[in-house]
ZADO-1210 file (C-alpha; in nm, 4 decimals, padded with zeros to 6 digits):
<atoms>
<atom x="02.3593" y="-00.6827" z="-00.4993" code="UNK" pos="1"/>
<atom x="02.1754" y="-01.0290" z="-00.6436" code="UNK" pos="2"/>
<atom x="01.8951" y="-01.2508" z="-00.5221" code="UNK" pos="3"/>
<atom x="02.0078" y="-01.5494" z="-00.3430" code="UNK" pos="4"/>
<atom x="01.7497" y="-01.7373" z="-00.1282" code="UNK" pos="5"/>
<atom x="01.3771" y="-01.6551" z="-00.1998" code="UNK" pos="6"/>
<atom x="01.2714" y="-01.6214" z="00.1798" code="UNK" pos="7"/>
<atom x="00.8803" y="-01.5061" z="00.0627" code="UNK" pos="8"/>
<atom x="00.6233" y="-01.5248" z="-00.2132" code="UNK" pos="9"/>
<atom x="00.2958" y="-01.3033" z="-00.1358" code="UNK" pos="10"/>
<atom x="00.0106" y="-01.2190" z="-00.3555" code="UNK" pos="11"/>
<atom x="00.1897" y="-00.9531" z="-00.5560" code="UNK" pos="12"/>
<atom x="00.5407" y="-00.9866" z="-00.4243" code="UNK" pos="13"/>
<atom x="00.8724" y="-01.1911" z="-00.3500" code="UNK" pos="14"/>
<atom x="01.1293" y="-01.1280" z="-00.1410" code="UNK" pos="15"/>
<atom x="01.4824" y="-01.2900" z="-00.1617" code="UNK" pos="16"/>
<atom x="01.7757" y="-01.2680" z="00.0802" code="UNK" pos="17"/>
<atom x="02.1479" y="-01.0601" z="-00.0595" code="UNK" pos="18"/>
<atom x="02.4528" y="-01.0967" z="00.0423" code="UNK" pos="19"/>
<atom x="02.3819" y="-00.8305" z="00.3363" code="UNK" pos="20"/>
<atom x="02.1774" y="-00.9544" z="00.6249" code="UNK" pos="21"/>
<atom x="01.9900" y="-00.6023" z="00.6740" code="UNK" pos="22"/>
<atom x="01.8803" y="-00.6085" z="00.2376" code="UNK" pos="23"/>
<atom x="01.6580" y="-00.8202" z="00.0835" code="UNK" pos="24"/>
<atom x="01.5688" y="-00.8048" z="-00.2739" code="UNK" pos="25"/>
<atom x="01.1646" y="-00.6340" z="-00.3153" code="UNK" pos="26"/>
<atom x="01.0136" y="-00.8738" z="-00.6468" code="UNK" pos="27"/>
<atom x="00.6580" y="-00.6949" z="-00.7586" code="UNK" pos="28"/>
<atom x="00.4491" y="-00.9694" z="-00.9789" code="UNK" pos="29"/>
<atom x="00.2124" y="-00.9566" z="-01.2446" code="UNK" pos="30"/>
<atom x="00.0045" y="-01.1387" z="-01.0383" code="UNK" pos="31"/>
<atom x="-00.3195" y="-00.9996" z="-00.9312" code="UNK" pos="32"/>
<atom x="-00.5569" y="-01.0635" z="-00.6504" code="UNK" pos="33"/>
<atom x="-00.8838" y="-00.9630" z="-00.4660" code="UNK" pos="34"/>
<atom x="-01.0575" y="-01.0772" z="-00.1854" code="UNK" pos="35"/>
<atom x="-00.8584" y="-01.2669" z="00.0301" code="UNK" pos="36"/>
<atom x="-00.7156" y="-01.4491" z="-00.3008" code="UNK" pos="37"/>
<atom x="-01.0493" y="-01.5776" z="-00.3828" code="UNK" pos="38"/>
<atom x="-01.0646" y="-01.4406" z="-00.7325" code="UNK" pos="39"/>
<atom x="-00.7380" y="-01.4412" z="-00.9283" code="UNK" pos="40"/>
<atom x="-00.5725" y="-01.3050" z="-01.2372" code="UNK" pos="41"/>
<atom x="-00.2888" y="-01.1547" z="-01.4260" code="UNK" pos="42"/>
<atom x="-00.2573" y="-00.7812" z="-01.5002" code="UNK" pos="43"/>
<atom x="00.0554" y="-00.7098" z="-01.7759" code="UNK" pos="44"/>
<atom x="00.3268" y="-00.5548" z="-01.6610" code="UNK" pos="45"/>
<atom x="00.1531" y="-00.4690" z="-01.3422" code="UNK" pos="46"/>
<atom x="00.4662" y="-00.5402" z="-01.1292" code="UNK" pos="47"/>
<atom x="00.6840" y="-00.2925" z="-01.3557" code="UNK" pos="48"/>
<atom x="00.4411" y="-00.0343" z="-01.2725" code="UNK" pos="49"/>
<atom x="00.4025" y="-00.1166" z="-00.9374" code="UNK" pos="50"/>
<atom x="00.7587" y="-00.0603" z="-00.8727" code="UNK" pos="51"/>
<atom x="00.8227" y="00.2375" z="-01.0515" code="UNK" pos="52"/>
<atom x="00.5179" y="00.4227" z="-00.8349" code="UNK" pos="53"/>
<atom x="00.6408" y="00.2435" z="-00.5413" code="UNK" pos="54"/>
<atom x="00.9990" y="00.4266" z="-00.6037" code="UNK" pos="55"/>
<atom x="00.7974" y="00.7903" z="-00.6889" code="UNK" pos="56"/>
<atom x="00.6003" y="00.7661" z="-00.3380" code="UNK" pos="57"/>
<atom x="00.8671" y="00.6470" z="-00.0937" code="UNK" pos="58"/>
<atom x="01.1283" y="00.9040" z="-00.2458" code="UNK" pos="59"/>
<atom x="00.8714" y="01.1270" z="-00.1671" code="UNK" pos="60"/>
<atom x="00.7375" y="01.0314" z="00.1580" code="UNK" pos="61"/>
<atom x="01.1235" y="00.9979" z="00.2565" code="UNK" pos="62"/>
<atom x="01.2231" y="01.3314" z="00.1223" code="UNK" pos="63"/>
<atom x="00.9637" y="01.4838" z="00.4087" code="UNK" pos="64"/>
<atom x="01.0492" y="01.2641" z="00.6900" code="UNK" pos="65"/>
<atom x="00.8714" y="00.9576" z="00.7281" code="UNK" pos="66"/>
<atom x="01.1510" y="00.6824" z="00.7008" code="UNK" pos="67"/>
<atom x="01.0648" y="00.3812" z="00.4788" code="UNK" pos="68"/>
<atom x="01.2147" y="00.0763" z="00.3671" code="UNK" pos="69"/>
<atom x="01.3192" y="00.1598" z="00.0197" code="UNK" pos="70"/>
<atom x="01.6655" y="00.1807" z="-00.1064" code="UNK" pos="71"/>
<atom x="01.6480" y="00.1876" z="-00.4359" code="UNK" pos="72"/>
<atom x="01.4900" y="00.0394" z="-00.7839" code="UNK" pos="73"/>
<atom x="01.7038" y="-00.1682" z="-00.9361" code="UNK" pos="74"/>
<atom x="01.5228" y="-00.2622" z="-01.2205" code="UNK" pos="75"/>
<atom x="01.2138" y="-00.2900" z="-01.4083" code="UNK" pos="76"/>
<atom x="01.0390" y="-00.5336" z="-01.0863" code="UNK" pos="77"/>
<atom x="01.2944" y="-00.5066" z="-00.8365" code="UNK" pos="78"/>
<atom x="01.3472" y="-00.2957" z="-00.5290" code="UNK" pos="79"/>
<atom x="01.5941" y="-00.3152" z="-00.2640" code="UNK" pos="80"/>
<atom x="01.4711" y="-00.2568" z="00.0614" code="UNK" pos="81"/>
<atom x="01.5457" y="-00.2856" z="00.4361" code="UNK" pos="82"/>
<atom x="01.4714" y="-00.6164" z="00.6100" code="UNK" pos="83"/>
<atom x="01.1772" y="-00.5412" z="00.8192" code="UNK" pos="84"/>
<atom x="00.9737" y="-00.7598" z="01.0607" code="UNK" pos="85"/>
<atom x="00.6118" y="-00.6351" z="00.9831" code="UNK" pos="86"/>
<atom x="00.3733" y="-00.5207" z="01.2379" code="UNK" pos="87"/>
<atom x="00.0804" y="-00.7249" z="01.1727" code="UNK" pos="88"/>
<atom x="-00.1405" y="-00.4657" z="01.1315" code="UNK" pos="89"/>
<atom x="-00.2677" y="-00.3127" z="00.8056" code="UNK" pos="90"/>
<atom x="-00.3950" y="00.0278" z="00.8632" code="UNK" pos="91"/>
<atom x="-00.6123" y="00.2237" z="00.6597" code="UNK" pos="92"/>
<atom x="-00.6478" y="00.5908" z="00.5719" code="UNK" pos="93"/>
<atom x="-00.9676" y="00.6755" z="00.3948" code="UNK" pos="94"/>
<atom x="-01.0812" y="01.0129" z="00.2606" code="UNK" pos="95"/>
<atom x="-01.3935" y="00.9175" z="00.0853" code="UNK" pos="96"/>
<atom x="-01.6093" y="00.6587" z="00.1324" code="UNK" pos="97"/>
<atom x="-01.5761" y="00.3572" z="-00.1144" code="UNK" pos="98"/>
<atom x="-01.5162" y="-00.0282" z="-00.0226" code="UNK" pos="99"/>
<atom x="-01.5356" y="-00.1951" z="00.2974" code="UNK" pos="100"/>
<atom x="-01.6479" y="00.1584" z="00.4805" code="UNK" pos="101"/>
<atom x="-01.9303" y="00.1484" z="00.2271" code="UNK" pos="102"/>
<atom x="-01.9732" y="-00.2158" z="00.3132" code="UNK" pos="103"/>
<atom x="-01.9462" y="-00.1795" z="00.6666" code="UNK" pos="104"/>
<atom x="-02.1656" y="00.1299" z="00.7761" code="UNK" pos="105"/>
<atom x="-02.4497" y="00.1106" z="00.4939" code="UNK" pos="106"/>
<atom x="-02.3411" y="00.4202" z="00.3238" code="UNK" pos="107"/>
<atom x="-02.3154" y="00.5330" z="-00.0614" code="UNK" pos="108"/>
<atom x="-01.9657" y="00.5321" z="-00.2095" code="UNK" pos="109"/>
<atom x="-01.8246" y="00.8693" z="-00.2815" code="UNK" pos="110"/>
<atom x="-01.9268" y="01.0796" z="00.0080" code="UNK" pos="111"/>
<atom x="-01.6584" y="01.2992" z="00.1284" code="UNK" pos="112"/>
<atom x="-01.5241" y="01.2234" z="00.4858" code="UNK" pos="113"/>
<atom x="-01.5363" y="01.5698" z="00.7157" code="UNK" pos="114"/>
<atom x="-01.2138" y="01.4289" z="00.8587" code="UNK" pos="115"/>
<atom x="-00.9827" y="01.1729" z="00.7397" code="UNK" pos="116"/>
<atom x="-01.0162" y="00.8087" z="00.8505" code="UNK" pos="117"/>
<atom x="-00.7539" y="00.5721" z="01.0299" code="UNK" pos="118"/>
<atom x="-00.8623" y="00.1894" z="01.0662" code="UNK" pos="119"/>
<atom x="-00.6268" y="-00.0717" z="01.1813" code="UNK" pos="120"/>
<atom x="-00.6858" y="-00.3932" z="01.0429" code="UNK" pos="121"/>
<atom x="-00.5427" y="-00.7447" z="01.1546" code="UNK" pos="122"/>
<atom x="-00.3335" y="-00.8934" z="00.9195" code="UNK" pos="123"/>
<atom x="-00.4498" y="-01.2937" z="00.8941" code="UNK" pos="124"/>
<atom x="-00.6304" y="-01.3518" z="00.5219" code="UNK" pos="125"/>
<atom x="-00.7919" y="-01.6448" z="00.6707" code="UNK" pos="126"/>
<atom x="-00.9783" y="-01.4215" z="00.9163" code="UNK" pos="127"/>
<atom x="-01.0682" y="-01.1176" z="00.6271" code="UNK" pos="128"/>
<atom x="-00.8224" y="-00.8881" z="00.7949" code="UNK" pos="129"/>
<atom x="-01.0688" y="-00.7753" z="01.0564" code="UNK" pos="130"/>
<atom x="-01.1154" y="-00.4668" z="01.2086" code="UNK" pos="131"/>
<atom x="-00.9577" y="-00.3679" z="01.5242" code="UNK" pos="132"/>
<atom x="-00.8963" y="-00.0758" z="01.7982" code="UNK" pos="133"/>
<atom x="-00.6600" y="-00.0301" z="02.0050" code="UNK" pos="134"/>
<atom x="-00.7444" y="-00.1842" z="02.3019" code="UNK" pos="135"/>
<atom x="-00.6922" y="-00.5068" z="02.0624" code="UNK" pos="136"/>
<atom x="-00.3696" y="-00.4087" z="02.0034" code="UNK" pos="137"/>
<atom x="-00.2665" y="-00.3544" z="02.3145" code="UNK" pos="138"/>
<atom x="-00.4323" y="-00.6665" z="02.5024" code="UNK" pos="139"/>
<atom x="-00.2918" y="-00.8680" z="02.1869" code="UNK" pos="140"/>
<atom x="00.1191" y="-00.7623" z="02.2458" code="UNK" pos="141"/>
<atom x="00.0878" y="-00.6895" z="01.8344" code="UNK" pos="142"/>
<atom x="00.2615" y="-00.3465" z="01.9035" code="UNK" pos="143"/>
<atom x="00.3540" y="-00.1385" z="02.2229" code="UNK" pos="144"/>
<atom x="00.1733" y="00.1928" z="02.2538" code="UNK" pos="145"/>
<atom x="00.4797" y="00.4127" z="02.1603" code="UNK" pos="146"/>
<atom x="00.4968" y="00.1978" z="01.8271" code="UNK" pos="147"/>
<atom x="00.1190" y="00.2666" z="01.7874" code="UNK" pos="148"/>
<atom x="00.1644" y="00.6460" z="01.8005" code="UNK" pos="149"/>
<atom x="00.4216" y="00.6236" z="01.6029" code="UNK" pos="150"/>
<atom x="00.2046" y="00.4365" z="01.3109" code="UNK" pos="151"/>
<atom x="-00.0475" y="00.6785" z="01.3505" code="UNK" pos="152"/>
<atom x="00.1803" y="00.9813" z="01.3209" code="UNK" pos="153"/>
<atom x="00.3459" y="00.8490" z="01.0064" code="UNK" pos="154"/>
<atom x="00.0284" y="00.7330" z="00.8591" code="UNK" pos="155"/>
<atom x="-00.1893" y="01.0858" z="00.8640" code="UNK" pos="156"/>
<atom x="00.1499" y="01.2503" z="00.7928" code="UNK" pos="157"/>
<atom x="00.1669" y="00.9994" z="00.4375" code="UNK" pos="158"/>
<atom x="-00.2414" y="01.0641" z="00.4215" code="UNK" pos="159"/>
<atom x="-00.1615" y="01.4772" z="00.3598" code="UNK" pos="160"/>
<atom x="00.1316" y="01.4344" z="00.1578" code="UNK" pos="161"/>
<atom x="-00.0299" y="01.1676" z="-00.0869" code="UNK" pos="162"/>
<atom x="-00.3710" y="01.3681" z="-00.1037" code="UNK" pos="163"/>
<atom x="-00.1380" y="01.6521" z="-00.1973" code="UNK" pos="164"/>
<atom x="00.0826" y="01.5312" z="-00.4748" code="UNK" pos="165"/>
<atom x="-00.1884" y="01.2990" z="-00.6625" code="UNK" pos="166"/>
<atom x="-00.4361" y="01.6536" z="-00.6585" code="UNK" pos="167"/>
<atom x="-00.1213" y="01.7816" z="-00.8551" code="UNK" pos="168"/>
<atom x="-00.1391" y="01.4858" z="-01.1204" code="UNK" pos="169"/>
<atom x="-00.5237" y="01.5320" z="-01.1705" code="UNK" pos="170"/>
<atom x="-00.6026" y="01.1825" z="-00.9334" code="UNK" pos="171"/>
<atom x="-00.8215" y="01.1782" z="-00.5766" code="UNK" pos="172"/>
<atom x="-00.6910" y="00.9521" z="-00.3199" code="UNK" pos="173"/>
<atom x="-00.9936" y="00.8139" z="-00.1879" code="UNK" pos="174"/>
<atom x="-00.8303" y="00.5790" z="00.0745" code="UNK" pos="175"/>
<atom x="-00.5206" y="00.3561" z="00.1144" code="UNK" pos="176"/>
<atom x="-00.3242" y="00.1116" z="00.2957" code="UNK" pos="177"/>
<atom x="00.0156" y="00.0935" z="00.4621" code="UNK" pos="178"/>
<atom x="00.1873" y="-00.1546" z="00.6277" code="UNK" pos="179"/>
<atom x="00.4614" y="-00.0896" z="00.8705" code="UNK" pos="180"/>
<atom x="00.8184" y="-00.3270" z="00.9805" code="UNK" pos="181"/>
<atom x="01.0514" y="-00.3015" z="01.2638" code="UNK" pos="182"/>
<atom x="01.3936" y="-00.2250" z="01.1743" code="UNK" pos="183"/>
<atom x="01.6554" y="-00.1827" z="01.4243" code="UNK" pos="184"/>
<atom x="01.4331" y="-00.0802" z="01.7038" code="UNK" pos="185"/>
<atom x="01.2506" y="00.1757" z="01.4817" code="UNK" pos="186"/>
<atom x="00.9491" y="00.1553" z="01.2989" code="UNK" pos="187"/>
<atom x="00.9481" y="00.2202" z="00.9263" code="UNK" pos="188"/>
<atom x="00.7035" y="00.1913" z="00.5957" code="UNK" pos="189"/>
<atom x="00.7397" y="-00.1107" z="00.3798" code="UNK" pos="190"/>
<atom x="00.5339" y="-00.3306" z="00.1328" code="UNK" pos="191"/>
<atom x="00.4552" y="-00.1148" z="-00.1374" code="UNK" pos="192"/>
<atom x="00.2770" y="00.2062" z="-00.2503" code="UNK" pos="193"/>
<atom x="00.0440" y="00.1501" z="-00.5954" code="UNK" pos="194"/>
<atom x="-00.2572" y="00.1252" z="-00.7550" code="UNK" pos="195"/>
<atom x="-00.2742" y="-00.1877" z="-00.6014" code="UNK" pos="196"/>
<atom x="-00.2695" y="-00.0493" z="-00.2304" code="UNK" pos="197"/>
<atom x="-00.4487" y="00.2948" z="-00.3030" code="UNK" pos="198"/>
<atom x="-00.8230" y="00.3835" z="-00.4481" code="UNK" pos="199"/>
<atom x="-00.7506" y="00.6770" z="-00.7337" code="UNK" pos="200"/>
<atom x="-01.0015" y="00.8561" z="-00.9314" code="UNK" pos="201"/>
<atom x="-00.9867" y="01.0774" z="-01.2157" code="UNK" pos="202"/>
<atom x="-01.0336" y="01.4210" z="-01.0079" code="UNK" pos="203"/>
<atom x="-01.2649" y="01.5608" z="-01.3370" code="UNK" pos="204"/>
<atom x="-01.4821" y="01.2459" z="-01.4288" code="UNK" pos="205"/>
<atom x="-01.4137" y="01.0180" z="-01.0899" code="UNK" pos="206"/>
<atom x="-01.3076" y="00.6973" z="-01.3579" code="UNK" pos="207"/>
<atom x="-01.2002" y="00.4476" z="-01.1142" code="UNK" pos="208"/>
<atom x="-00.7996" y="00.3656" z="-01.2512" code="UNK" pos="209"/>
<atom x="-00.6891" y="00.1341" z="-00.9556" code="UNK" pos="210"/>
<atom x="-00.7137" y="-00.2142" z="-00.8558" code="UNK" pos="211"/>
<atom x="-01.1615" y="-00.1899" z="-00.8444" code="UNK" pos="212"/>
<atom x="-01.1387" y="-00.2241" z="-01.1686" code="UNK" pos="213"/>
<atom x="-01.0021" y="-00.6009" z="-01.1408" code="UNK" pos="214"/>
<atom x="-01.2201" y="-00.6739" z="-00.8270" code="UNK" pos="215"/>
<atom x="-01.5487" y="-00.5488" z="-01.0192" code="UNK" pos="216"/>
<atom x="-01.4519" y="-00.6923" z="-01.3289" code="UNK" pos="217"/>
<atom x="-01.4624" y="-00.3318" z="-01.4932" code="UNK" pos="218"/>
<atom x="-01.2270" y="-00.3963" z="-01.8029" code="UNK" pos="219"/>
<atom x="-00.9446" y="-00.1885" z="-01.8829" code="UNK" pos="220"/>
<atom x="-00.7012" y="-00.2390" z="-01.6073" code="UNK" pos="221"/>
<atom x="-00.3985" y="-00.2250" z="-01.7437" code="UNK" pos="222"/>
<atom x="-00.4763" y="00.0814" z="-01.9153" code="UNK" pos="223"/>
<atom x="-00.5899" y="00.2391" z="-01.5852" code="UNK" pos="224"/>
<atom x="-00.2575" y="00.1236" z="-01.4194" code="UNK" pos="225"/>
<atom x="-00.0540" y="00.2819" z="-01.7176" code="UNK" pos="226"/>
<atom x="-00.2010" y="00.6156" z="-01.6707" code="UNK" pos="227"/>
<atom x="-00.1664" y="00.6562" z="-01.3186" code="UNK" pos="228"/>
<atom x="00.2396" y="00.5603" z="-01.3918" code="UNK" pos="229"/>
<atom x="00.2126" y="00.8401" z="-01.6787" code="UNK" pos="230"/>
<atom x="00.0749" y="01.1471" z="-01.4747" code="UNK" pos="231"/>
<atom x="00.2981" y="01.0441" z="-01.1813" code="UNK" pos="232"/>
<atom x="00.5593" y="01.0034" z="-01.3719" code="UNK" pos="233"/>
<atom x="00.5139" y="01.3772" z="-01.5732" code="UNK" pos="234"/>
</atoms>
């Protein structure tokens, strides 16, 4: 299978059309970006490591039942994946409190939720990805209320499973996102699954070693990146 046609360039990705219309080639990028692309930067070999944890989680999440879009790493940055039309909603599972839910309801980053968290968000950068219910989904057409239950089954499913497997490697998830595509009728998990997309802490000393360390300017991100690949990885 090789890249033909580049069909997409995101923030941290391309995507480029094969020779079969259902595969498209899954580029991750070094590239690195925080609010709404307003700050920019590089992070080395981010996209390597990206993909690799990418690979780990989907196998995973796969493995018990929630279908995704991976088919397989092909290399150091790429992935081949289903072609997907996304939902345009990002949703969000949080566990502790850090980020926007700090932002949003006054409250002190790091308090544990009594229950875990599920916010849909709508995907346009120029509008900050607001936050929406699902009366806005449903008055909007973005998805049709089995597709919604779906999402939401998938996404607390993914929630228990991560929460489970990063405890094992010494890492809290505090909170992460997902984004869902249609393919063939059925919704599925695509984009990506990373430091980029999930808030990890140390479980001992709660060191931050995911993509708040580029948005706060906290030094050290590669190395954070490269140990969250090594205790996955062991």
């Amino acid at each position: 299978m090789e890249k033909l046609k580049q069909i997409y360039e995101g923030k941290a990705k391309k995507l480029y059309e094969t020779e079969s219309t259902d595969l498209l080639i899954q580029e991750f990028k070094d590239d690195a970006t925080a609010f709404d692309a307003a700050k920019r930067g590089t992070i080395t070999n981010k996209g390597i490591i990206n993909n690799k944890l990418s690979e780990k989680i989907f196998t995973l999440l796969q493995k018990k039942g929630i279908p995704t879009h991976f088919i397989k790493r092909m290399n150091d940055r790429d992935m081949l994946v289903k072609r997907v039309k996304i939902v345009p909603i990002e949703v969000t599972m949080r566990n502790i409190v850090a980020g926007g839910m700090a932002k949003l309801l006054g409250l002190n980053e790091g308090i544990v939720l009594k229950q875990p968290v599920l916010e849909w968000h709508y995907k346009e950068d120029a509008l900050h990805d607001p936050l929406i219910n699902d009366d806005h989904v449903r008055a909007l057409g973005i998805a049709t209320e089995k597709e919604l239950e779906t999402i939401k089954k998938y996404s607390y499913r993914a929630n228990s499973l991560m929460k489970k497997f990063f405890d094992s490697k010494n890492l809290i998830l505090v909170d992460f996102k997902l984004e869902f595509g249609r393919y063939k009728g059925k919704i599925i998990l695509a984009d990506e699954i990373s430091p980029d997309t999930c808030r990890l802490w140390d479980k001992t000393t709660k060191e931050k070693l995911d993509k708040d360390r580029f948005r706060r300017d906290m030094g050290n991100v590669e190395g954070a990146y490269e140990e969250v690949l090594r205790r996955v990885m062991n």
